[in-house]
GUDO-173174 format. One record per residue: x, y, z of N, C-alpha, C in turn. Coordinates in steps of 0.1 Angstrom, whole numbers, plus 5000, padded with zeros to 4 digits. Layout:
N
XYZXYZXYZ/...
//
This chain:
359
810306603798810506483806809606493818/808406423818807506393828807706283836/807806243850807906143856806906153867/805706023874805405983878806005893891/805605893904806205823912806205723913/804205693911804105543909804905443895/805805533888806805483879807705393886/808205463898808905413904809105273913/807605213914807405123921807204993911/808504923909809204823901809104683912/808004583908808004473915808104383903/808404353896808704233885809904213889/810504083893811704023892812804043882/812504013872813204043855813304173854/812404233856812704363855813404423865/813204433881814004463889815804463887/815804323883817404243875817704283867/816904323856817904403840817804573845/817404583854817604753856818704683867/819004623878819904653885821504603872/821604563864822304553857822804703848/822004713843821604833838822504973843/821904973856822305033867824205043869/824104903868825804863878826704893864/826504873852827104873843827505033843/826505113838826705263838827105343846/827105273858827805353868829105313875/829305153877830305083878831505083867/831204963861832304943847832205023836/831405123835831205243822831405393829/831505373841831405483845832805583853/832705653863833905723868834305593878/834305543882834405433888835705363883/835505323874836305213861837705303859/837005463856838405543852839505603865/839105603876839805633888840205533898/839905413893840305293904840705173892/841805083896841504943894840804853896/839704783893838804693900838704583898/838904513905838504313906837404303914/836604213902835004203906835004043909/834104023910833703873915834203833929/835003953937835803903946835003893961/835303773968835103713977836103763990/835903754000837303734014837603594012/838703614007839703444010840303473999/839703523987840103543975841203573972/842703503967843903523965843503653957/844803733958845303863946846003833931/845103873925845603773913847003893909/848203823907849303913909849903793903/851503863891852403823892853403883887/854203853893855703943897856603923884/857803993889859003953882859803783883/859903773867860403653867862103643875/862403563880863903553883865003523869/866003543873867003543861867203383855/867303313847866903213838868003223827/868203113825869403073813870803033818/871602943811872602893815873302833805/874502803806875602793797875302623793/874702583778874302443779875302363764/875102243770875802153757875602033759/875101973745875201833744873301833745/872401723749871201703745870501713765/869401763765868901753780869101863784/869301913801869402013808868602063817/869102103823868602113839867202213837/866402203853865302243847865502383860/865002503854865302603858864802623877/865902653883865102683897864502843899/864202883888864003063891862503053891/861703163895860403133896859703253895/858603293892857803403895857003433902/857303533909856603543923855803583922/854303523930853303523931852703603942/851803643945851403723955850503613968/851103593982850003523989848803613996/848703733993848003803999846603773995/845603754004844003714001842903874004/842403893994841303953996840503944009/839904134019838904094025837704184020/836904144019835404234012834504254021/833504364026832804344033831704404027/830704404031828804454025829204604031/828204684023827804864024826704824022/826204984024824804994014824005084024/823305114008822705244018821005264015/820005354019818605354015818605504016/818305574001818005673999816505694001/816005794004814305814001814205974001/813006003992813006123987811006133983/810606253990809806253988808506303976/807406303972807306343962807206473952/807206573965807406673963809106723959/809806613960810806613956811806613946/810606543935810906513922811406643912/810706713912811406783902813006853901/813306853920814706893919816206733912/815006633917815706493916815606543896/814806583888814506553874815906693876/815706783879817106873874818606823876/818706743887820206653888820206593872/819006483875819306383860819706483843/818806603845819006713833821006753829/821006753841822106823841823506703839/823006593846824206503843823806403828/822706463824822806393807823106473799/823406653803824006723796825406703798/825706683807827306673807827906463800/826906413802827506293797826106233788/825706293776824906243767825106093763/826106063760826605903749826005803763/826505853776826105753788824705683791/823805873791822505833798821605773786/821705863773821605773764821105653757/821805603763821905433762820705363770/820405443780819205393788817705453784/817005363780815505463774814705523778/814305443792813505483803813905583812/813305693811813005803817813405773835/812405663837812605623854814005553860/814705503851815905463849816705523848/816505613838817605793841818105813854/816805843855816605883873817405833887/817305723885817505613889818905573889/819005593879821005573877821405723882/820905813880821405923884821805953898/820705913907820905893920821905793926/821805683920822605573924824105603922/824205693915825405673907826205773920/825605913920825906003929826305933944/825405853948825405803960826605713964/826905563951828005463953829305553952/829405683942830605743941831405753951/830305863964830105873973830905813984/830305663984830605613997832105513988/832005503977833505463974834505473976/834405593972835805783974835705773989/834905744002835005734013835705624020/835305504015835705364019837105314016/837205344004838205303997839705364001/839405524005840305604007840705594025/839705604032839905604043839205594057/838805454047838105334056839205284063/838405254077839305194091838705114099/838705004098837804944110838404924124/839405024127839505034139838905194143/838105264135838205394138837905444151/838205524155837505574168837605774166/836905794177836905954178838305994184/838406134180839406234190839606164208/838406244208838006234222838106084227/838205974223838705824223839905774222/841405884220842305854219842605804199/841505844192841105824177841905944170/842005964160841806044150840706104142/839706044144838206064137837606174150/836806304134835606424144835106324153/835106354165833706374177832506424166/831906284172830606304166830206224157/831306184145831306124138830906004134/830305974121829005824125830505724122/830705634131831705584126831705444118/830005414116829705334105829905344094/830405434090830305494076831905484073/832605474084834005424082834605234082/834105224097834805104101834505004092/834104974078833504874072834904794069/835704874063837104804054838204904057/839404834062840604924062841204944042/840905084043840905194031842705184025/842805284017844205254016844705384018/844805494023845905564035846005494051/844805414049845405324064846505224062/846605194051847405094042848705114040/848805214033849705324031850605344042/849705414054850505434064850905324074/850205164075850405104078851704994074/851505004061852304874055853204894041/853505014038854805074027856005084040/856605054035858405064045859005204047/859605204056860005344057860805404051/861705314043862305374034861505394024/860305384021860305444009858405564013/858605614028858105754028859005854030/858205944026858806104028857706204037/858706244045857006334054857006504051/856206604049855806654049855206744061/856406824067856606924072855406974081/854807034073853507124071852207034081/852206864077851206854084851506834099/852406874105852706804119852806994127/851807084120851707194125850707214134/850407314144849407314152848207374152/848007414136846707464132846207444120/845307424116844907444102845307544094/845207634095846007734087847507684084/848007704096849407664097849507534085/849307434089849407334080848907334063/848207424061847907434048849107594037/850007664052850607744046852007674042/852107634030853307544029854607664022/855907624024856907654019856807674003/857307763997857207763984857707713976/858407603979859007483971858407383974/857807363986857407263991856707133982/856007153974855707043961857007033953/857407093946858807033942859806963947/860007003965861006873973860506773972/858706763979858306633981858006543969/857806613953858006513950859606443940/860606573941861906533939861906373951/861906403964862506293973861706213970/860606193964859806063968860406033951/860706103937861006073925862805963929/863406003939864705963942864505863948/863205803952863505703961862805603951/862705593936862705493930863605443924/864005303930865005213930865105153910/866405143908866605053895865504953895/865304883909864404753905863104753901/862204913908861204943905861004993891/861905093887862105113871861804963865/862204893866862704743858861204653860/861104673872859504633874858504673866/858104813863857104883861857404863841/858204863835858704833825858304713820/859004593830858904473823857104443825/856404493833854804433837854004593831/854404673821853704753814853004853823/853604873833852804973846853205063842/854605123837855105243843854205343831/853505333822852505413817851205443826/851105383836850205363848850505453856/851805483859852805593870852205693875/851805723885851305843884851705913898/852106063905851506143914850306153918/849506123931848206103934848206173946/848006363945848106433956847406533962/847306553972846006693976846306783971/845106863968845106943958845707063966/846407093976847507203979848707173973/849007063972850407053965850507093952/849207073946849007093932848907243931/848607303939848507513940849807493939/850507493954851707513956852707443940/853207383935853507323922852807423913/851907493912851607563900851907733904/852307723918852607873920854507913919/854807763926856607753924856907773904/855907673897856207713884855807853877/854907933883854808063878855608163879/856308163893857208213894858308193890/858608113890860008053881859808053869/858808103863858408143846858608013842/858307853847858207793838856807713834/855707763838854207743834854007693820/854907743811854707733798855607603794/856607563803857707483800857107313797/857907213796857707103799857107043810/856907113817856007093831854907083827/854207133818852707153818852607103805/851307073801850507083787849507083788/848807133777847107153778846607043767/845506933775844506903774843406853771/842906853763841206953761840907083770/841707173769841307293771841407243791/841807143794842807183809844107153808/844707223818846307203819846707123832/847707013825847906883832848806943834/849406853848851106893852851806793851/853006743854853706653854854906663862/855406563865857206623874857906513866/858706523859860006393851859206363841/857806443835857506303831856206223834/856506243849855006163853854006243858/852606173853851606283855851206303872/850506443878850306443886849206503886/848106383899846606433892846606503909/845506573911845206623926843606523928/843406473941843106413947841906463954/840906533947839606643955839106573966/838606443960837506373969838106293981/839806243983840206203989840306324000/840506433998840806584007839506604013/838406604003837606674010837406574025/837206454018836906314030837806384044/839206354043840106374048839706504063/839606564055839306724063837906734072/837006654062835506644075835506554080/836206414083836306304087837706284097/838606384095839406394101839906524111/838906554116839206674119839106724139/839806724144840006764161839406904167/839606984155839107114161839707224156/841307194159842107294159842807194145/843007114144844207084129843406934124/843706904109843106804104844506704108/843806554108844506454105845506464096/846606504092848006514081847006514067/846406654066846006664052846406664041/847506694041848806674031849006574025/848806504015849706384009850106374000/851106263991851306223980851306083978/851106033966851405863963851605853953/852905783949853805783936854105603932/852705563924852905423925851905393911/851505283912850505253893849505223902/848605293893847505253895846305153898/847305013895847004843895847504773904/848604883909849204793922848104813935/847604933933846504973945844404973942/844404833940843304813935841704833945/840804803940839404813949839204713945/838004613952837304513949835804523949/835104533941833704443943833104293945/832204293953831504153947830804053941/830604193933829604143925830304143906/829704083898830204083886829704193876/829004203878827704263868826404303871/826004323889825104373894825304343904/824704483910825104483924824204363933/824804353947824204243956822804293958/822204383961820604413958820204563951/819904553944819404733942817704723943/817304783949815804773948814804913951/814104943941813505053941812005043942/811305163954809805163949809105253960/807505263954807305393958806005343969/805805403980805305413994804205513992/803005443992801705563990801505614002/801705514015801705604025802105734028/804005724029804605774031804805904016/804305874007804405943997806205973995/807205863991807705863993808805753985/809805783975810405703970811605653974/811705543973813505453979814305363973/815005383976816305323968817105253975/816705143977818305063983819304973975/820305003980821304933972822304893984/823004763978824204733989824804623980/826804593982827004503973828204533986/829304453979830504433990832004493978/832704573990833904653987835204593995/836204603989837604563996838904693989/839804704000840704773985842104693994/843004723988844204633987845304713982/846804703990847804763981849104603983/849304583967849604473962851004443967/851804563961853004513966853904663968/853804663986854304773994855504853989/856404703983858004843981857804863965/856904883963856404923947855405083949/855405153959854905253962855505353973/855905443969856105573972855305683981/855405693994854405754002855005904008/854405994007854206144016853206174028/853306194034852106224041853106284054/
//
């Protein structure tokens, strides 16, 4: 695999548009993207939440011809989408390339059927980077984006120092979370309201099993009935830092039940579960968390859990099928290739007493 820079410098219109397609497909809706989020695309700010609820109870004792017309209804969601623009400009110089061609090597060895599909060599490339990059600032935005952010030193939560552009675009959903789920239905977590890092990361040795027994107890008959009648509850999931997930795999070694119904293996990994419901660990939300949230001496409550479907806590794009601009090309001056890309993100949690919060 040989690549050229001046490959890189794509001025045809048509062509610019079937590669940014190209692009948005493979990495967007075919890609990790699609499998770790809900996504509603085409979405605008003003944009209703396309949602609907549980029907109300209906039927009545009838006789004779005619009959009243039902006053029960299905509740709709009024809540409107807000989206706002990202985007970012990568540039890499030419001396650059060959470490840029060992990324692309290595992510067509791990996903052959993907890269595949795309012919062009420069396009590989090209999605490879992009792909790395939107993940990126997704797992950032999505999770714990704030547009009120501010620093420590500001009376904030956010590192001193910190670019706070790269946050304030869209309120994320642990701001969400901690904003607008009710209090009956959090559970807190001990550990993070300690006065050190260490401290807070040494948890009690049940500690994963209480938090998520209490937050398992605080689903109501209605929610059972909900997630049933609207096909979620196969959606169900624990969504926690990956300490809880140690801790949970060190309470079950010891208690000899590793081998039990707790676990099963996978393609060659082992899932965990509590009742039943799966529990994934949450890397990229932590790692964010830890460098973006950090005072010195203790992180922002690095600790969490979220015990809800996956659909009720969606992301938005706004674009349908390509992003708002991707544009690529190469700088003889500067010897020098770039990549810009930008489209618009929103994330949303649907409906509050349908989610389960730790932190």
């Amino acid at each position: 695999m040989e690549i050229n820079v001046e490959d890189f410098h794509i001025n045809d219109v048509t062509e610019q548009e079937d590669l940014n397609k190209a692009v948005f497909e493979t990495v967007v809706t075919g890609g990790d993207i699609e499998k770790n989020y809900s996504v509603e695309y085409g979405i605008t700010t003003g944009t209703q939440v396309a949602f609907i609820g549980a029907m109300d109870d209906v039927g009545s004792a009838k006789s004779g011809c005619g009959g009243e017309e039902e006053d029960a209804v299905i509740k709709f969601t009024d809540k409107k989408w807000e989206v706002n623009k990202v985007g970012f400009l990568l540039s890499y110089c030419e001396d650059e390339l060959p470490q840029m061609l060992k990324i692309l090597k290595r992510k067509i060895h791990e996903s052959p059927e993907r890269y595949n599909v795309i012919e062009d060599d420069v396009e590989k490339l090209i999605t490879a980077q992009i792909e790395l990059a939107v993940k990126k600032l997704i797992n950032r935005m999505a999770w714990i984006g704030d547009k009120t952010a501010d620093h420590v030193s500001n009376g904030g939560s956010f590192t001193n120092g910190a670019a706070l552009k790269r946050i304030n675009v869209i309120d994320g959903l642990l701001k969400r979370l901690d904003s607008e789920v009710p209090a009956e239905n959090k559970v807190t977590i001990p550990e993070n309201a300690e006065a050190t890092k260490n401290a807070q990361l040494t948890l009690a040795d049940d500690r994963a099993l209480k938090v998520f027994r209490e937050m398992y107890n605080k689903i109501t008959p209605e929610m059972w009935t909900d997630f049933e009648e609207n096909g979620g509850f196969s959606d169900l999931m624990y969504r926690v830092s990956p300490e809880l997930v140690r801790n949970w795999e060190n309470f079950m070694e010891d208690k000899a039940l590793a081998t039990s119904l707790l676990t099963k293996a996978e393609d060659g990994v082992t899932k965990h579960s509590y009742r039943g419901i799966p529990i994934k660990a949450k890397h990229d939300v932590s790692v964010n968390l830890k460098k973006w949230k950090d005072n010195g001496t203790k992180w922002d409550r690095p600790l969490f859990a979220i015990l809800g479907a996956k659909d009720n806590m969606p992301i938005a794009f706004g674009e349908k099928e390509a992003f708002k601009k991707l544009k690529i090309w190469f700088d003889n001056k500067e010897e020098k290739v770039y990549f810009r890309c930008s489209f618009d993100i929103g994330a949303m949690i649907i409906e509050e007493d349908k989610v389960i919060y730790a932190r």
